[in-house]
N, C-alpha and C positions, 0 to 999 in steps of 0.2 A: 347190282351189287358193287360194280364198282365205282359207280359215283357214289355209294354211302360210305364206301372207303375213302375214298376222295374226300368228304366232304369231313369224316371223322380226323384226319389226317390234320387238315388246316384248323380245327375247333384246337386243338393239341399243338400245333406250332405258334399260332399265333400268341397265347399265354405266356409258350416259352421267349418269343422276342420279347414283348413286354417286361416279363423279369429280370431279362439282360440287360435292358435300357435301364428299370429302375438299380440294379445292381451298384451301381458304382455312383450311386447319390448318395446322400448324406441330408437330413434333416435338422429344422431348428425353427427359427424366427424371427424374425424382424426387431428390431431393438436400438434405442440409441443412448450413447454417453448420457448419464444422469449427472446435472452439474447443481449439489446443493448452495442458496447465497442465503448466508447467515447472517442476521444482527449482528454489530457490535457495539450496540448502548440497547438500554432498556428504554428509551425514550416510545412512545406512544405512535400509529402508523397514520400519519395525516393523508395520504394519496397514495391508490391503486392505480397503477397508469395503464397499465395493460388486463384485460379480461385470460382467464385460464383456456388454453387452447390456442392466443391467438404468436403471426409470428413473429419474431421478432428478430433486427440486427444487433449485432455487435454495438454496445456503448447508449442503447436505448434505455430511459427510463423506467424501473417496473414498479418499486413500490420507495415511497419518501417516509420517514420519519421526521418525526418531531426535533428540529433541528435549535431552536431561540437559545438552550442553554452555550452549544458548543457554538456557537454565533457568538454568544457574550466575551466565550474564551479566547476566539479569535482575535477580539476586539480589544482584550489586556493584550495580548502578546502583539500585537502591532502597536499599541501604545507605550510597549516597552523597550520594540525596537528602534521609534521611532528618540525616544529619550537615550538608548543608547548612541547610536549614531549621530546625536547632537552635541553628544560631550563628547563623540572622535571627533569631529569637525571643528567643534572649540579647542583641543589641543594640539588639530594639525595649523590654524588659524596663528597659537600664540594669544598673548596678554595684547589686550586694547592698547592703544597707543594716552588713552584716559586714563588708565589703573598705571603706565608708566609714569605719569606727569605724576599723577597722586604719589607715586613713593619719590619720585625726584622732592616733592614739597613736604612729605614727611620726613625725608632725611635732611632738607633745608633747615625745619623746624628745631628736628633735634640738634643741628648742628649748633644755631642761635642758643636754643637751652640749655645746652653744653657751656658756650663763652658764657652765658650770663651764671650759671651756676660755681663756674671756675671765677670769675672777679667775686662773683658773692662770696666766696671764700678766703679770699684775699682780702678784704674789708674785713670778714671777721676775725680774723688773724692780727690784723693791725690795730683795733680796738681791743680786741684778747692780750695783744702785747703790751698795751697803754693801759689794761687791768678792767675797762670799760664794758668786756663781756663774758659773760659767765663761759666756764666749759661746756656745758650744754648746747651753747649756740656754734660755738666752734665743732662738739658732735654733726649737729643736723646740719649744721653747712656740707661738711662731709660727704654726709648719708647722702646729700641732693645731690652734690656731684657728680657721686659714684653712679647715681639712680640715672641722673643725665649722661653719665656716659655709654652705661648698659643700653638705654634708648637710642642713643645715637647707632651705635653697632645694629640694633637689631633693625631699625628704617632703613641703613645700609645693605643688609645680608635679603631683604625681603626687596628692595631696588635690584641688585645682581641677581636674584630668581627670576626677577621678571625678566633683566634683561638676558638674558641666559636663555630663558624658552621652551618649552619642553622637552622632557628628556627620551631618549628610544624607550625605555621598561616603563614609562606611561601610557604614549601610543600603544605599543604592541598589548595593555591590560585593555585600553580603549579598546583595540580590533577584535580581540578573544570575547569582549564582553557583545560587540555586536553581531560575532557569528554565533555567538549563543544565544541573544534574543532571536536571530533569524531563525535559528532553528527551532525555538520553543513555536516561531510563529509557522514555520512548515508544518510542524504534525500536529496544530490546531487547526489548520488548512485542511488535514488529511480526516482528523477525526471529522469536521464539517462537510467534508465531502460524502466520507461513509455511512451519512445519513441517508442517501440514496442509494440505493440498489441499482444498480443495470447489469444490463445483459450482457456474460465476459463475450458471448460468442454469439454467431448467426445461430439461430436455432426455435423452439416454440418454448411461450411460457406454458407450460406441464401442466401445474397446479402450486398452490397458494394456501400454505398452512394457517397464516393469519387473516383475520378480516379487519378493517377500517376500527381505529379506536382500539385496537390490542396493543398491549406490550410485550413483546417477545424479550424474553432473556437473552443476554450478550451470549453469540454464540450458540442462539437454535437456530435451526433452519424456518426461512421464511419465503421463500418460492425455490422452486426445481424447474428449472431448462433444461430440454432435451437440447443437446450441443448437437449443431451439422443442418443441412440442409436437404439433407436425405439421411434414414437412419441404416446400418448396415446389417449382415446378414449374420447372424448369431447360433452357429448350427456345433455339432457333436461331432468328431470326426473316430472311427472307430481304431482298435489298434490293431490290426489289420492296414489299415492304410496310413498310420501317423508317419512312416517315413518317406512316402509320397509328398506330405503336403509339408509346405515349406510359407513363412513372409515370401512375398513377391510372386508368388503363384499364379495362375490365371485361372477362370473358374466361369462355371454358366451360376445363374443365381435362376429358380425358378419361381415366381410368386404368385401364392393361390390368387388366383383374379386376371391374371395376365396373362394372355395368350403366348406371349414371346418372350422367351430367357433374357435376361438382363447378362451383359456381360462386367467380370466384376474380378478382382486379384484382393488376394489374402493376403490382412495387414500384420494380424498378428494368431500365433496357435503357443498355448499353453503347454508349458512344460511337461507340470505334471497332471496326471491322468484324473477322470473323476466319473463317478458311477453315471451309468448312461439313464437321464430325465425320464420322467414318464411317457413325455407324451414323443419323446422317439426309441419308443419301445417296439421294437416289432419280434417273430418270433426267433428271425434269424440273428437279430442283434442281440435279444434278450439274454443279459449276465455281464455281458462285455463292457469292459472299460472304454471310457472315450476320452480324448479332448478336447477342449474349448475351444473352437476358431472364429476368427471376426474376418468377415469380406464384405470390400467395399466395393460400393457402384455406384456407375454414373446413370441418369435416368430423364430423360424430358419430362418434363409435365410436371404437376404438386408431386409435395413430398408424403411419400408411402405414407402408411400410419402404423407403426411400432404392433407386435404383437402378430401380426400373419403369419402364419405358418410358411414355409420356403424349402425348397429342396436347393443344393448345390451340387454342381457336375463339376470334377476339378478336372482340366487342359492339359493334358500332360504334352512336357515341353517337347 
């Protein structure tokens, strides 16, 4: 009799430890940052570089787009910055030392057309007074003159431009107009660049909405990376314990598969409250409000695969 006592006794305590152990966990799963990279041209998907599943770093190639048009735009905009910054250089340079002789000799010319149109006047004046030339001739002698001496002035005024040289409010339209080709030519750099996709972060490519030869509209999503190199622990926390658990916590992470708790500190827990998920429903929990917490861990070996079920035991400090 009394080993059956005995023996009832321990069938009845050991239950009860078990319950006290599971007590103060908290259930969820496995999960990581979902990072969508979207189109932004509608151009056609020439190269898949990566298969779905596999992993990848930070700045890796995943899928290319049809890039020849924003190629071609690049190739105006450096050929406009390149004509801009040749007419800064030409007016920080000055006028040839060619284009000054040339006005030195146009204002010689005029100067000579000038005396010979003032003697021709002078002749016609003294045959006009000896009655030998009409008025008329005396008019257009005039008009030459006058035409010769307007010419002379302006060969003059276009010699002191040159030598004079460029002025400050030319250069400084020259400089403006080159940091505005450079810049039209930066974000045709960038639009050409954004014809490849890579990966913002260390992480796995997920999956791949498009296939080879699609066009996805600017702005769909065109592959999903799970971000991290382990994903984190994704569990409920009851409200009952929300004032326990804090950022910066420390926490056992348990994961179906693994023999040994993962140790692991809580990054972040959700303000407000939200109905507690199906599948950590249990009878004791069932009705109660929970929170959302993310806890991370460090882990040797491959990275977990998202979706496990996990229990966590938080540390108390």
């Amino acid at each position: 009799m009394k080993r059956t006592l005995i023996c009832l006794a321990c069938l009845l305590v050991v239950p009860a430890c078990g319950s006290d152990d599971q007590a103060g966990r908290v259930v969820g799963q496995l999960a990581s940052d979902r990072i969508e990279l979207s189109a932004e041209s509608g151009e056609p998907i020439t190269r898949i570089a990566v298969p779905e599943g596999a992993v990848v770093a930070a700045g890796d190639v995943l899928v290319v787009q049809d890039d020849a048009r924003a190629a071609a735009r690049l190739a105006e905009a450096d050929a406009l910055l390149g004509q801009a910054q040749a007419r800064l250089d030409e007016l920080v340079r000055g006028p040839r030392t060619e284009m000054i002789a040339a006005a030195r000799a146009n204002v010689e010319g005029a100067n000579r057309d000038l005396a010979f149109r003032d003697s021709e006047l002078e002749r016609i004046r003294e045959i006009h007074t000896l009655g030998l030339a009409s008025p008329d001739q005396l008019d257009r002698a005039q008009a030459a003159l006058d035409a010769a001496q307007a010419n002379a002035k302006l060969r003059l005024a276009q010699l002191e431009e040159l030598l004079t040289g460029t002025t400050i409010e030319e250069l400084a339209q020259a400089e403006q107009a080159v940091k505005q080709a450079a810049a039209r030519r930066d974000a045709a750099q960038v639009d050409l660049d954004r014809h490849t996709l890579r990966a913002p972060v260390d992480g796995i490519a997920d999956s791949r909405l498009f296939e080879l030869g699609e066009r996805p509209t600017p702005g769909q999503p065109v592959m999903i990376v799970l971000g991290g190199t382990q994903p984190y622990a994704r569990v409920y926390v009851p409200e009952a314990m929300r004032v326990h658990v804090r950022a910066g916590a420390a926490a056992r992470v348990f994961v179906d598969g693994l023999e040994d708790p993962v140790d692991g500190r809580v990054r972040w827990v959700a303000s407000e409250a939200a109905f507690t998920p199906y599948f950590a429903l249990t009878e004791r929990d069932r009705g109660r409000l929970t929170y959302v917490a993310k806890i991370e861990f460090e882990r040797n070996g491959g990275r977990l695969p998202d979706g496990v079920p996990v229990e966590v035991e938080f540390v108390a400090d």
